[in-house]
C-alpha positions as CSV (number, residue, x, y, z in Angstrom):
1,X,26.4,165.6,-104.4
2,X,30.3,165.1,-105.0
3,X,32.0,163.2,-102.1
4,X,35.1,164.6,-100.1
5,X,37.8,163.1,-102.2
6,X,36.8,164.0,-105.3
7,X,36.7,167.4,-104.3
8,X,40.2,166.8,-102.6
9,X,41.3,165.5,-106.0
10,X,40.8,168.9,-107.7
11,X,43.3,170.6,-105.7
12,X,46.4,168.3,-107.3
13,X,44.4,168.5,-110.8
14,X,44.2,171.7,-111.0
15,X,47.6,172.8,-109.1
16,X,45.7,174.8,-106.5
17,X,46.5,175.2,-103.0
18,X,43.2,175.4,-101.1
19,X,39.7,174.4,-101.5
20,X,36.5,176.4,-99.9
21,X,33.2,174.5,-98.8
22,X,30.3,176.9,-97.9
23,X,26.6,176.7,-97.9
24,X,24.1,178.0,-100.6
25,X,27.5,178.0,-103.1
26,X,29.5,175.8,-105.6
27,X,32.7,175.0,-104.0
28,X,36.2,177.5,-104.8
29,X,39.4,176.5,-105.5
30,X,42.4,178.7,-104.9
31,X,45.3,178.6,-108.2
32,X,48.2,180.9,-108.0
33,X,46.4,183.5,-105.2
34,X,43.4,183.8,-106.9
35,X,39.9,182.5,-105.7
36,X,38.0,180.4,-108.8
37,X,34.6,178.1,-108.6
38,X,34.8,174.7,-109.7
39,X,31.3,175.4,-111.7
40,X,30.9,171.9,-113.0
41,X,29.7,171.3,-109.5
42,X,26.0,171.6,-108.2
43,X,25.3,174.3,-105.1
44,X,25.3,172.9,-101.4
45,X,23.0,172.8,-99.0
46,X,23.5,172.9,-95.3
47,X,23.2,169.1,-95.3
48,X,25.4,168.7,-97.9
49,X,28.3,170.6,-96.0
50,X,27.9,168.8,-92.9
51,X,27.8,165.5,-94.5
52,X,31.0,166.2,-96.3
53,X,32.4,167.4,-93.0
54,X,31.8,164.4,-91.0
55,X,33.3,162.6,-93.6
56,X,36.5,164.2,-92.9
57,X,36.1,164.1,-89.1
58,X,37.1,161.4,-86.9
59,X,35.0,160.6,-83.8
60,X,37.5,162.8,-81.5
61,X,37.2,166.0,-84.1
62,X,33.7,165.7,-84.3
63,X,33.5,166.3,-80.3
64,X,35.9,168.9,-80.3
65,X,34.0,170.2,-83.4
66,X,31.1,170.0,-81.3
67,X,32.3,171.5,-78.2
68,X,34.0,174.8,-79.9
69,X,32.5,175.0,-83.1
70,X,36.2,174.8,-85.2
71,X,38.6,172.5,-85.2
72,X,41.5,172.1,-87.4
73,X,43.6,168.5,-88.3
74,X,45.5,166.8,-91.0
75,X,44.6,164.3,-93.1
76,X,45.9,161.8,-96.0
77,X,43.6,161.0,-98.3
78,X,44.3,159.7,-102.2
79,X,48.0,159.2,-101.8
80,X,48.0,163.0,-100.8
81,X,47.8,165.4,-98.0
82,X,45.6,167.9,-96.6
83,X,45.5,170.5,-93.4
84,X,41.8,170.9,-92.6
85,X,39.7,173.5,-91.2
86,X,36.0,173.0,-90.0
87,X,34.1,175.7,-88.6
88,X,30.7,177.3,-88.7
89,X,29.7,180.9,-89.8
90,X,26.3,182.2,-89.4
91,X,25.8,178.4,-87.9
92,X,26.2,176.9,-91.1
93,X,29.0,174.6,-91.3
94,X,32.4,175.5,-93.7
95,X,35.2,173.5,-94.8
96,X,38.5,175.0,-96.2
97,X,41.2,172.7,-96.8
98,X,45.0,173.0,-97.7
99,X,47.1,170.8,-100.2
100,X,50.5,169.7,-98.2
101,X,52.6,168.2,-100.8
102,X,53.9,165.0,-99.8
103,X,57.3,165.5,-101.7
104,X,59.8,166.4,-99.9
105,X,61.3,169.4,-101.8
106,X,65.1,170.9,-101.2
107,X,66.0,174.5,-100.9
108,X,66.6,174.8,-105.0
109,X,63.4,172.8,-105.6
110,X,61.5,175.4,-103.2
111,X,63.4,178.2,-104.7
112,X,65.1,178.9,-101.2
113,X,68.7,180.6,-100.7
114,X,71.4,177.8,-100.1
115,X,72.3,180.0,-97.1
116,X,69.1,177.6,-95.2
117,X,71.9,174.4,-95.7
118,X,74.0,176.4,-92.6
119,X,71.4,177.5,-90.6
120,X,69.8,173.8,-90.6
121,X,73.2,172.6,-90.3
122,X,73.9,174.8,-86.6
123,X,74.8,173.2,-83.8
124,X,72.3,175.2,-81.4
125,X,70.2,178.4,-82.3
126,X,66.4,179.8,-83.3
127,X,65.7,180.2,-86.6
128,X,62.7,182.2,-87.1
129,X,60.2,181.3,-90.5
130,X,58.2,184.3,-90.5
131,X,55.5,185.6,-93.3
132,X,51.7,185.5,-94.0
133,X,49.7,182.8,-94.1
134,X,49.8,180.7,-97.2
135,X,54.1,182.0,-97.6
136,X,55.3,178.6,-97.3
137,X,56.5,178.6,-93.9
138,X,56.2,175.5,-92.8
139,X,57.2,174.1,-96.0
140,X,60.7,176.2,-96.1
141,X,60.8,174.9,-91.9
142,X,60.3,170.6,-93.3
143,X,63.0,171.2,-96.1
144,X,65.4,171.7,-93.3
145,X,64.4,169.0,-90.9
146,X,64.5,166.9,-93.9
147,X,67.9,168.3,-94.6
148,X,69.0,167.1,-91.5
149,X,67.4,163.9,-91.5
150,X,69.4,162.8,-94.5
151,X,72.7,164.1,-93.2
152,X,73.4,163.7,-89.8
153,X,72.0,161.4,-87.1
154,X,70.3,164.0,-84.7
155,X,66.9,163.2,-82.4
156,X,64.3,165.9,-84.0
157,X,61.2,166.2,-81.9
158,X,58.6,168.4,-83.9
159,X,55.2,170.0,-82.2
160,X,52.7,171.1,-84.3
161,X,49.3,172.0,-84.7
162,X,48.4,170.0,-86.6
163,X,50.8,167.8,-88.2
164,X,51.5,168.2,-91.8
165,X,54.5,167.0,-92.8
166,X,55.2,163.3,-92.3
167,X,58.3,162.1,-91.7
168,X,60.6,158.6,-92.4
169,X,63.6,157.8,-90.1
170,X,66.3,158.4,-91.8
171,X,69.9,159.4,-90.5
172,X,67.8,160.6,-87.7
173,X,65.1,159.8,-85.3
174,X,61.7,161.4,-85.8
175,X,58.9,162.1,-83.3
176,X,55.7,164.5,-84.3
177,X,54.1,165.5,-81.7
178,X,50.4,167.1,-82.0
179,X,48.4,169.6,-80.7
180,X,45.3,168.3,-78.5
181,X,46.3,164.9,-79.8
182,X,49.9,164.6,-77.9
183,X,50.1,167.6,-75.3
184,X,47.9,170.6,-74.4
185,X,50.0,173.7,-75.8
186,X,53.4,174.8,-77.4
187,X,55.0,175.8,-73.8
188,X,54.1,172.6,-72.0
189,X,55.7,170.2,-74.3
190,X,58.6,172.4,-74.2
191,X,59.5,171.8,-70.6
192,X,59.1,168.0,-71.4
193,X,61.0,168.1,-74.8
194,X,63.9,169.7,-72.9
195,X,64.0,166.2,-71.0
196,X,63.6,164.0,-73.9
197,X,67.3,164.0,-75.5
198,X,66.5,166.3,-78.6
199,X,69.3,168.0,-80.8
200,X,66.3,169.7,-83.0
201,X,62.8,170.7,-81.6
202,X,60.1,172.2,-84.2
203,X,57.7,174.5,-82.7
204,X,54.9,175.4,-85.1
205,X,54.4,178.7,-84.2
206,X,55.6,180.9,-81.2
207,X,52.4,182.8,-79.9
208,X,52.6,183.9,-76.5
209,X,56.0,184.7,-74.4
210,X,55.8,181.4,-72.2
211,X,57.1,179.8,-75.6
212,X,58.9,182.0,-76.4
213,X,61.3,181.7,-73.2
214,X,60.7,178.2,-73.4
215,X,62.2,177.7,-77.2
216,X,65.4,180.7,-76.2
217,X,66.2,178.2,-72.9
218,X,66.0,175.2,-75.1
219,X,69.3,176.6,-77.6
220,X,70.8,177.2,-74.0
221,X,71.2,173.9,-73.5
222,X,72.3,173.4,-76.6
223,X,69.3,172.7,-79.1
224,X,68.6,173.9,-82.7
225,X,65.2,175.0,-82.5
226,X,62.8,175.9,-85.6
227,X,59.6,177.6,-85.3
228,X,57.3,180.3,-87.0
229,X,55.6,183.8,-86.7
230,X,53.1,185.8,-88.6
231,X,55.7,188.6,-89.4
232,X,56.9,190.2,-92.7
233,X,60.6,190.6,-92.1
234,X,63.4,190.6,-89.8
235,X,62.9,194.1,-87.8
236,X,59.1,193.3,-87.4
237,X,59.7,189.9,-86.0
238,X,62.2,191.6,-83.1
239,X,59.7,193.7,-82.2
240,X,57.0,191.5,-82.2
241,X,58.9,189.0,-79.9
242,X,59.9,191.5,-77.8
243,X,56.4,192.9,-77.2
244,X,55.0,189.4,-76.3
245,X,56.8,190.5,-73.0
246,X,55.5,192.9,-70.3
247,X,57.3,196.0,-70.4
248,X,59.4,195.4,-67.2
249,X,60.7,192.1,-68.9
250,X,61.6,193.8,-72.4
251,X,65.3,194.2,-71.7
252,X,65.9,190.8,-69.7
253,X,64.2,189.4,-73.2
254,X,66.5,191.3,-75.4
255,X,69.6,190.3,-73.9
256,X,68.5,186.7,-74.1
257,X,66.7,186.7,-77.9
258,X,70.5,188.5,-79.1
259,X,72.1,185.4,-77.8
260,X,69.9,182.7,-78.8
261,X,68.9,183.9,-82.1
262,X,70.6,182.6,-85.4
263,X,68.8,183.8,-88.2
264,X,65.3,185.0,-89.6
265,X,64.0,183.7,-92.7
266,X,60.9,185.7,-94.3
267,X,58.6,184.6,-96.9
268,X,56.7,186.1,-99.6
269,X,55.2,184.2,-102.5
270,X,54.5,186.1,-105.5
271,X,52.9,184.8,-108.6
272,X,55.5,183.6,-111.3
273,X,55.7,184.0,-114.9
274,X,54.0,181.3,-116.6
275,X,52.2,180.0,-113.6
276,X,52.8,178.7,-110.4
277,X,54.9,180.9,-107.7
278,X,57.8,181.5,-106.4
279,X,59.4,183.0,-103.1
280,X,60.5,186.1,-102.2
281,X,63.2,186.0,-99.7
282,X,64.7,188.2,-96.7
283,X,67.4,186.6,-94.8
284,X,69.0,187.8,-91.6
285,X,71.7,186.2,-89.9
286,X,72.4,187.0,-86.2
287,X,76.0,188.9,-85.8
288,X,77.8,190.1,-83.3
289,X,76.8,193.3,-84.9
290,X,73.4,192.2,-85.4
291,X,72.9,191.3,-81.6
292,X,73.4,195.5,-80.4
293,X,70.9,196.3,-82.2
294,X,68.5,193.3,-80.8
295,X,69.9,195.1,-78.1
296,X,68.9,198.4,-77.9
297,X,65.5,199.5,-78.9
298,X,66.9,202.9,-80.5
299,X,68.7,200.9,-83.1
300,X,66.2,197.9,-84.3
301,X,65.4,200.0,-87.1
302,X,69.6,199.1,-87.9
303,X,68.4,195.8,-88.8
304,X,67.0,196.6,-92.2
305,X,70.6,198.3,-93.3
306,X,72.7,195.3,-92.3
307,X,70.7,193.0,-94.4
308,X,71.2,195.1,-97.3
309,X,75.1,195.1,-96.3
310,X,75.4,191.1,-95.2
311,X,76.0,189.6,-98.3
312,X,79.1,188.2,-97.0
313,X,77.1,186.3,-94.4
314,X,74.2,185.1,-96.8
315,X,71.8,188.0,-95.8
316,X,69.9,189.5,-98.4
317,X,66.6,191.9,-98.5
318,X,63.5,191.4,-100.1
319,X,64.5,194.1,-102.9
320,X,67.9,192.0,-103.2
321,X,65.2,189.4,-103.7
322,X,63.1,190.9,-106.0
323,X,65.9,192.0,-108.8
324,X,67.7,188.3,-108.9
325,X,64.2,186.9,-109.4
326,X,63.6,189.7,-112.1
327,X,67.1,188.7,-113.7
328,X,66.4,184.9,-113.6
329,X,63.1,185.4,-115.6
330,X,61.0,184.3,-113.1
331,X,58.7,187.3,-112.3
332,X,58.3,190.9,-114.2
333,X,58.9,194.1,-113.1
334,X,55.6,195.3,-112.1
335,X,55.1,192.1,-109.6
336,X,58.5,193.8,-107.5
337,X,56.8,197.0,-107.5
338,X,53.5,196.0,-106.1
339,X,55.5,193.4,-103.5
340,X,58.3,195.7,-102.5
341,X,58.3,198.1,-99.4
342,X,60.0,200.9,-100.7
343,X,59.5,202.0,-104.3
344,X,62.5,204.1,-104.4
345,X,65.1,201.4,-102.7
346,X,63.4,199.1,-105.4
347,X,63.7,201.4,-108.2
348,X,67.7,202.1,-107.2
349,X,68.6,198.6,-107.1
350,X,67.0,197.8,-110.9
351,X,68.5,200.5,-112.3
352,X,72.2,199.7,-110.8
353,X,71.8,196.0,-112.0
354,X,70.7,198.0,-115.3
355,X,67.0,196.5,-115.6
356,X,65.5,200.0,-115.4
């Protein structure tokens, strides 16, 4: 039977992004999207699973494991490191692991508009990551706290779940906090973050309206906050935040979200010619024209259009997106039609930049 970190070797090798561990199968790989078995290794039993699996686990993951049948935590392991998901499925024991590169990448090496520099750079403000699993987000979210960590001394306090970035002191001070490990959930260690001096707070992902309000009252008192949602773009996102709220609390959480926001970065990664990929990006910047329509339910839908028209302020749609990457080289025509959400705005934009 192969051990753990040989296995965890063929994600670097082979450039892939996630490794699968079931029973009665050889284990998967995942290169560029797409799913491939690593057939030069044998089929695993049950045994063979959980042995790899408590490998992995330390003793306070393997009672956790034990107690709700999942758990999830980050590891470093061969210089590299790995987000880690244990669970069971028709009580057989699985294993899926993620490659975290430990490079910290900037916004060109990530493929990332330069318009992130600002919004890392803000004084106070929420900027939203938003996308699928798997889009990058939390990658985009540590190439701006490591933006700000080699340019200006600031205290960054980061909660996540689990860690998987690690970060040096550099210009500023550093603290990771971790799910289960350090506190008990997102909103609680907001109300204590609040009190521990911070000029940037991480949240790794907003999921109920308690952190929400938390992470809006934090930029009131004068905090950059970065966090995540499982969103595809910037009018979805509003709506979704604003439905986290019971509907005689919508228009108090309006009012406060057009305020607090700053901007709204969303993800897409799309497979790139000659391997590897590359992001598609959508990027809204909060106005003062922007903020009516956060506003006023009747005109959400606004959003969309502005994006399209802020250029001046950095903004740009996924179809903007789409054509520069189509001009640059990096992906081919039919990729932007399968990934676009409308056909026609798509097909309008190539043929004014003269592609079509």
């Amino acid at each position: 039977m192969a051990k753990i970190k040989e296995l965890l070797v063929q994600l670097s090798k082979n450039k892939a992004s996630d490794l699968h561990i079931k029973v009665d199968n050889k284990p998967f790989i995942r290169v560029d999207g797409m799913i491939k078995q690593l057939t030069k290794y044998p089929v695993l039993a049950n045994g063979d699973v959980d042995k790899l699996a408590n490998e992995l686990m330390s003793e306070k993951n393997k009672k956790r494991f034990k107690e709700h049948r999942e758990v999830d935590f980050a590891i470093s392991a061969n210089g590299e490191r790995f987000r880690l998901n244990i669970f069971t499925e028709k009580d057989h024991t699985s294993i899926v692991a993620r490659h975290l590169t430990m490079q910290k990448r900037t916004f060109k090496d990530l493929n990332l508009p330069p318009v992130l520099e600002k919004f890392a750079d803000a004084p106070r403000g929420l900027v939203l990551v938003t996308g699928i699993a798997g889009s990058g987000k939390t990658t985009t979210i540590s190439a701006m706290i490591d933006w700000i960590n080699n340019n200006k001394p600031a205290n960054i306090i980061t909660v996540e779940d689990p860690i998987e970035y690690i970060y040096e002191d550099r210009k500023s001070i550093i603290r990771q906090r971790e799910l289960g490990a350090d506190t008990e959930t997102y909103s609680k260690a907001l109300k204590h973050i609040v009190r521990q001096d911070p000029d940037v707070i991480f949240i790794g992902e907003i999921r109920d309206h308690e952190t929400m309000d938390s992470a809006m009252k934090a930029t009131e008192l004068g905090n950059l906050v970065f966090s995540t949602l499982h969103t595809i773009n910037a009018t979805e996102t509003v709506n979704r935040i604003i439905d986290l709220y019971p509907p005689h609390q919508q228009g108090m959480a309006r009012i406060i979200l057009s305020s607090a926001l700053q901007a709204i970065v969303s993800l897409r990664l799309l497979p790139k010619k000659g391997g590897g990929r590359i992001p598609a990006v959508e990027v809204f910047y909060n106005t003062s024209t922007t903020k009516e329509y956060i506003l006023d339910p009747k005109e959400t839908y606004l959003i969309k259009k502005s994006i399209r028209e802020g250029d001046y302020y950095g903004m740009q749609s996924f179809d903007q997106s789409l054509v520069q990457l189509i001009k640059k080289g990096h992906i081919d025509v039919d990729t932007a039609k399968q990934t676009t959400e409308s056909q026609q705005d798509l097909q309008l934009a190539l043929k004014d930049e003269n592609i079509l």
